[in-house]
C-alpha positions in Angstrom: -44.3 35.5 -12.8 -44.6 32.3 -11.7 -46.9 31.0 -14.4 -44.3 32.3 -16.6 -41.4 30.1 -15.1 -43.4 27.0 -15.4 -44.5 27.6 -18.4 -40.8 28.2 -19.7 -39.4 24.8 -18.2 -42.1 22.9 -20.4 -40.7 20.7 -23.1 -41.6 20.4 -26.2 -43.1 16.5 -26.8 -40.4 14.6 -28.8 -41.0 14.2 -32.3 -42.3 10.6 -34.0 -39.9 9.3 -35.9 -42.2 7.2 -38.2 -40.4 4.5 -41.0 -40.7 5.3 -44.4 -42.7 3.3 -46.2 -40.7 0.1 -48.0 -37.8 0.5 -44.8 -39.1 -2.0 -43.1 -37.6 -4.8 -45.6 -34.5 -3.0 -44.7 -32.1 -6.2 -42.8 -29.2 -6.4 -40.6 -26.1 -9.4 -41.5 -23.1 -9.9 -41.4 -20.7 -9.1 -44.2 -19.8 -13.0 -45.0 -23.6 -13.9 -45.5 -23.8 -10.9 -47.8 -20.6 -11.3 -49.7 -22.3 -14.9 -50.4 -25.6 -13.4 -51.1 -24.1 -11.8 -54.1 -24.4 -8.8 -52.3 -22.3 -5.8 -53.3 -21.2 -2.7 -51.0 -22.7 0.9 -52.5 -21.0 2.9 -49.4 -21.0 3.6 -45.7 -23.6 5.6 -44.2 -23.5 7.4 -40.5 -26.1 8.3 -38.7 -25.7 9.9 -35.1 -28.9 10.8 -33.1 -30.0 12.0 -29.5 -32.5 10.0 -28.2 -33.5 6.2 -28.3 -32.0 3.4 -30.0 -35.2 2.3 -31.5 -35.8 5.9 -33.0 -31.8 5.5 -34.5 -32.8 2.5 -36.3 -35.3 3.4 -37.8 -33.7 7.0 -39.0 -30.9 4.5 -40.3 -33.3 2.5 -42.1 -35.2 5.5 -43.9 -32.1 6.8 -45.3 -30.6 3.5 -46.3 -34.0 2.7 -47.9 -33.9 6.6 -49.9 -30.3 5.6 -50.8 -31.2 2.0 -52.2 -29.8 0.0 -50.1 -31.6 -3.4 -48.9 -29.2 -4.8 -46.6 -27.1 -3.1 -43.3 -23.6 -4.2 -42.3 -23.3 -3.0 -38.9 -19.6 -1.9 -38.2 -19.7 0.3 -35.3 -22.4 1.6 -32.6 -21.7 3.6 -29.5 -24.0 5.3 -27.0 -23.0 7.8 -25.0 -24.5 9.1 -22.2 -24.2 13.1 -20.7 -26.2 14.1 -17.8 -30.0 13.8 -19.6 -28.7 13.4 -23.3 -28.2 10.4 -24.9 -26.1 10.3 -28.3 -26.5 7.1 -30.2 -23.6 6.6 -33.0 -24.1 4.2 -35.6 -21.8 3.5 -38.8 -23.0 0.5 -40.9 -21.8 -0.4 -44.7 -24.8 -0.2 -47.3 -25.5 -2.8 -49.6 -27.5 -3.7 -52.6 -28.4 -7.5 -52.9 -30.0 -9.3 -56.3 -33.5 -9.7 -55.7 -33.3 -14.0 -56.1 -30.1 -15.8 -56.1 -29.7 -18.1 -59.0 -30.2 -21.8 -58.0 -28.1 -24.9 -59.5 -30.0 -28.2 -60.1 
């Protein structure tokens, strides 16, 4: 019976939240730099996840990338602590930027 206890308060490892391939081009600005950048918004995306920050930004990366976005406008970010869990909340506007900005003489 007791082999039975300890075996039901083992935890599962966490799961490795690997990028996607091409999400690590993915940036972080500010919404002046892009607007100058020629950038133009394509929508907000949310992402709330339990568990490290570094995980969340990479989550929020993958999905940007599959949505075609190549730049993040952070608007919001919370983290909220309960007892053991940890609940990261991030909202950031997507954005698709021209690939090379046209240069005067």
């Amino acid at each position: 019976a007791e082999a039975e206890a300890t075996s039901m308060l083992t935890v599962a490892p966490p799961v490795k939240i690997e990028p996607t391939p091409g999400s690590e081009t993915i940036r972080f600005t500010n919404y002046t730099g892009a607007s100058l950048g020629g950038c133009a918004t394509i929508g907000i995306i949310e992402l709330q996840h339990q568990g490290n920050m570094d995980d969340a930004i990479v989550l929020l990366k993958n999905e940007a990338f599959r949505l075609n976005s190549n730049l993040l406008v952070p608007t919001q970010m919370n983290n909220k602590k309960a007892g053991n869990a940890n609940t990261i909340t991030i909202e950031a506007r997507m954005l698709t930027c021209p690939l090379k900005l046209a240069r005067g003489n």
